[in-house]
N, C-alpha and C positions, 0 to 999 in steps of 0.2 A: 415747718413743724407747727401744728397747731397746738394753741394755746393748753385748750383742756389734758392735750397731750406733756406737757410740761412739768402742768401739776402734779397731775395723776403721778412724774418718774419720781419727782422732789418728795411724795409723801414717806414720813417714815414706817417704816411695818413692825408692827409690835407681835410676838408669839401669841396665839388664837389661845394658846391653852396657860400659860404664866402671865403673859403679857411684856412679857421683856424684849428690848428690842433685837431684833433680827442680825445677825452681821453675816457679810459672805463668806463663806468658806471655800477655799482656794483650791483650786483644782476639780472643782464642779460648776453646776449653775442654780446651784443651790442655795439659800438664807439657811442660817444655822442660830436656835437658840442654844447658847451658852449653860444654861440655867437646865430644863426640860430634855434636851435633844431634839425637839422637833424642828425639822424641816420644811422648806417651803422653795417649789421650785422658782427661778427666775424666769419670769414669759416675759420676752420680748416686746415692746410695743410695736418694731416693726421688724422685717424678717431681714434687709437688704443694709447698706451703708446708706448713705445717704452722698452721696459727692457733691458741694457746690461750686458751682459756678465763681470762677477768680476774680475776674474783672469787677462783677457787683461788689465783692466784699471788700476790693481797695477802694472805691470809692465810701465816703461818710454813710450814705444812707444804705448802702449795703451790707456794710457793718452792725448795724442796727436791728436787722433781722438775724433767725437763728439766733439771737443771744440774750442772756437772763441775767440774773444781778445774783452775785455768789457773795457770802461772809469772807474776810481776809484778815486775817493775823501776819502782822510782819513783827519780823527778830529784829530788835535794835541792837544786837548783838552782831551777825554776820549779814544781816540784809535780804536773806529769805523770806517769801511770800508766800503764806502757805491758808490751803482752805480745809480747814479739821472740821469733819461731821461732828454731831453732838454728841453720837455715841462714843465718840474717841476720847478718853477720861484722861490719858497724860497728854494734858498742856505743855509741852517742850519743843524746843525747836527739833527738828529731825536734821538737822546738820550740826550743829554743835552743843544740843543739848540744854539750851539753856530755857529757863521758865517762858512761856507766852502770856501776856497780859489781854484778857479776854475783854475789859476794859477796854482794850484797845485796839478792839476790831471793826473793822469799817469794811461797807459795800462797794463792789464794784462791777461792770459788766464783761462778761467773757465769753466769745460765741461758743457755743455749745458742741461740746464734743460729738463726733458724729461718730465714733467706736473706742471699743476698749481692749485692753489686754486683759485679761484677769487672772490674778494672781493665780498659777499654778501651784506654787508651793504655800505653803502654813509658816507661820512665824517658826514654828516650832526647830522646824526641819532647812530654815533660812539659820536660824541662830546655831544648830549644830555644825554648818556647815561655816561658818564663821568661827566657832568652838575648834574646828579640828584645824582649821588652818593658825590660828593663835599657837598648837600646841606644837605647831612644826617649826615655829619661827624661833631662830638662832638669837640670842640677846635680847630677849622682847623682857621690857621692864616687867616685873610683877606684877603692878597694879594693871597691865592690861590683858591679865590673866584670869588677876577677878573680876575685871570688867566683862568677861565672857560668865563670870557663873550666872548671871540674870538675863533670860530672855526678852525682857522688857528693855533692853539697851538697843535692841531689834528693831526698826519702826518700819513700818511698812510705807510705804511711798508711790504715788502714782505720777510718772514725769509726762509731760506734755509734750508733743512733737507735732509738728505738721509733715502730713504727703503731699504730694501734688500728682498726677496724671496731667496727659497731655498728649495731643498728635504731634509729632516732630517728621518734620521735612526740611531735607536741606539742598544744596547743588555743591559744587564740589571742584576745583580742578587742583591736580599733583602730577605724579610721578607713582611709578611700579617699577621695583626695584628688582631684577632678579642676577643672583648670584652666579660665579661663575668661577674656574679655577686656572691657576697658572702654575705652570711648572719653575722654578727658580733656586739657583744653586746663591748657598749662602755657606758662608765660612772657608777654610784653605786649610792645606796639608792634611792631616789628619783627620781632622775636623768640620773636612769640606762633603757638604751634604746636598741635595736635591729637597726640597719642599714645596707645599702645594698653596701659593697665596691666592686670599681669596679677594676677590674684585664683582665691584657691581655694574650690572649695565641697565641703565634708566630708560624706561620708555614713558610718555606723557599719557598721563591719564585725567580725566574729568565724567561726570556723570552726578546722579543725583539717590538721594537715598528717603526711602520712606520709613517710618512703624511709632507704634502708641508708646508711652513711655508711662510704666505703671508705679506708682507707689514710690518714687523721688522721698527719703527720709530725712526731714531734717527738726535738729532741737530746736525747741519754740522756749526756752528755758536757760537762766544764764546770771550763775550769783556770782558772790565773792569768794563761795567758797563753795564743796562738793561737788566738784564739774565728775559728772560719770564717767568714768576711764573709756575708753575706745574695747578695751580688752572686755566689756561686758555690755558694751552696748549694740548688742546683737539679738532681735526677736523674729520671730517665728510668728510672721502678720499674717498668714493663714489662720492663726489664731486669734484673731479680733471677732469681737464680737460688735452686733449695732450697740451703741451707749445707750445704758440703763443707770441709772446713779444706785441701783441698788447692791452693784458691783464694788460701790467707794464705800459701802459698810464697815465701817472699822477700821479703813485705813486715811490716810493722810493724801491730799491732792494739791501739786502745786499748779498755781497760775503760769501761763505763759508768760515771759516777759521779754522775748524775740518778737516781735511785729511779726503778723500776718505780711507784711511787706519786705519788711527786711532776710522772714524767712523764704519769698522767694525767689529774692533776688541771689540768694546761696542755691538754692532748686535749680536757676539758670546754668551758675556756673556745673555744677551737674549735669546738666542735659548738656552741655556744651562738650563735655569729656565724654558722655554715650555716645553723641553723634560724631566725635572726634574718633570714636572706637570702630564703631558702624562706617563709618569712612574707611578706613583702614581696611577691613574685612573687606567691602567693597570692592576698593584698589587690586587687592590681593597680590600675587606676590611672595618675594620673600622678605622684603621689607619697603615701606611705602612714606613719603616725603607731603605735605599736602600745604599747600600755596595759597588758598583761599577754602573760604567755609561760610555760606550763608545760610543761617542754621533760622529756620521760624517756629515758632507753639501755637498751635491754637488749640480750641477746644479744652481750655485750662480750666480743669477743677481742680481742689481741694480737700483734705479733710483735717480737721483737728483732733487726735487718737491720743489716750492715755496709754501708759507701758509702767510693767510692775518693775520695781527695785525695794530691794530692803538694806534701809541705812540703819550703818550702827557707828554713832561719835562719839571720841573720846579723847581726853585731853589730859596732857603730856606736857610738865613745863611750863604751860601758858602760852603751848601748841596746841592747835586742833586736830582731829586727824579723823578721814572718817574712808568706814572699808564701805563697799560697795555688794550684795548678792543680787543676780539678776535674779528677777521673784519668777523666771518663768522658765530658765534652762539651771540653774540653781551657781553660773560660774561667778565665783568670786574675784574680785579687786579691791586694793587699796593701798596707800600709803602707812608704811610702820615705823612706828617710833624705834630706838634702839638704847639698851640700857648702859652708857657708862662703864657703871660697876663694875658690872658683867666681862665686860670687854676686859677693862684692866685687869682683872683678876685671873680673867685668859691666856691673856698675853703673860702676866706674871707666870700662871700656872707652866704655860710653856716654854720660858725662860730657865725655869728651875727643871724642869726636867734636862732639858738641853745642858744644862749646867752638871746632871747627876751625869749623864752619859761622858761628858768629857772627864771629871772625876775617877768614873772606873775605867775607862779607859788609858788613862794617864797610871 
């Protein structure tokens, strides 16, 4: 990416007609002033992904290209890493809440995201849907009822992942398994019956298997606390766009803190269960056994892609707890607290009843 190209994404855009700045509004490609209403559409600086090349970027000096030096705020509280735009005015951590010391924010380099997700939903309509799920829950203490009347508890969040692509070819030798039936009497007297066991008869199979392997997803992301549930980490990556920072308007971005390395060597074990699958299919059959597998990649890119979530933390005890809305299919997750009280008083409640019914009964 060239340079001039860089700046030009990093500048902030202020409204032509107030001058205030610009934040995106989710579910378009639009900059939205807050202030005015005016709009301003997002134009792409390039129209395609970009995919790089793997090999260069595990090496030191391939690392070094594609990438720019971002501001970083870390929580001394839970250990979160996080890079808040200037336009973002509450300073708190988005996992536990707790104040950020701006003081104590230091540079760092991070290759540069080559696409994004963008927030399909609006704070607005993320914090409702966190609202309504609070109100279904059984024993949920009070305070984390009023914790839902402010949408500001809502933060919007962008997580980092890596893909990877790749050519996968492998060779192969197993077994194909196909099934077959037998007649066989089991039980006596009465109870004596004919059924149909079933048995396999194996023939030797080997052969080899080609095809691209596209879009491999894995978290480039990994605290001590907020791990994103499995139950919502599911995106619609037809939906990426090329990375434009004008996208991170107003929300919150965390750094990677998975290694471009480490993320893919988890990619591997990945491709290793596609081509484990693609065997299988191959063999065919009705069920398949396989003995060796020498599976190779070439042709390995990359890409580093942000993905919307909106966290909402809150604390219980001198517990953390923090639910999870996917910012772009709107499905929620999270861990809940449960009140005590509540409980006791339930259980009382229905003790006494049980208590009335034996009473008139008696």
């Amino acid at each position: 990416m060239k340079e001039d190209t860089l700046q030009k994404s990093e500048l902030k855009k202020s409204c032509v007609n107030c001058g205030a700045e610009l934040l995106y509004a989710p579910g378009t490609s639009d900059l939205n002033c807050n202030y005015c209403g005016h709009t301003e559409e997002i134009i792409p600086f390039r129209n395609e992904f970009e995919e790089l090349e793997l090999k260069a970027y595990l090496s030191e000096m391939g690392g070094q290209s594609h990438s720019e030096e971002i501001t970083m705020l870390h929580c001394k509280n839970c250990g979160a890493n996080q890079h808040v735009e200037e336009n973002y005015k509450s300073l708190h951590c988005v996992y536990c809440s707790m104040p950020l010391i701006v003081e104590d924010a230091y540079k760092e380099d991070w290759i540069i995201p080559g696409a994004v997700l963008p927030f399909q939903i609006d704070q607005v309509k993320a914090h409702v849907v966190f609202k309504n799920w609070v109100k279904k829950l059984w024993f949920a203490p009070n305070k984390l009822k009023k914790a839902t009347l402010d949408p500001k508890n809502t933060k919007g969040l962008y997580m980092p992942y890596w893909t990877f692509d790749a050519q996968l070819d492998a060779t192969y030798t197993g077994q194909r398994g196909e099934y077959y039936y037998v007649s066989k009497t089991v039980g006596s007297g009465k109870n004596r019956r004919t059924v149909q066991e079933r048995r396999t008869r194996w023939y030797p199979a080997a052969g080899s298997i080609s095809g691209f392997v596209d879009d491999i997803l894995e978290k480039a992301s990994k605290q001590r606390s907020g791990i994103i549930p499995k139950k919502i980490s599911r995106w619609n990556l037809k939906l990426l766009k090329p990375f434009d920072s004008s996208f991170l308007a107003g929300f919150i971005t965390e750094k990677y803190t998975i290694t471009l390395k480490d993320g893919h060597i988890e990619a591997e074990k990945e491709a290793n269960v596609i081509a484990d699958r693609w065997v299988k299919r191959d063999i065919g059959g009705d069920t398949q056994r396989i003995s060796s597998l020498d599976m190779r990649l070439t042709e390995e890119t990359f890409k580093h892609i942000l993905l919307p979530v909106y966290v909402s933390a809150y604390k219980f005890k001198e517990k953390s707890y923090n639910f999870f809305v996917n910012g772009e299919s709107g499905k929620l997750s999270g861990k809940r607290p449960y009140s005590f009280w509540k409980i006791f008083f339930f259980v009382l409640f229905i003790i006494a009843i049980i208590g009335l019914i034996i009473f008139f009964v008696n």
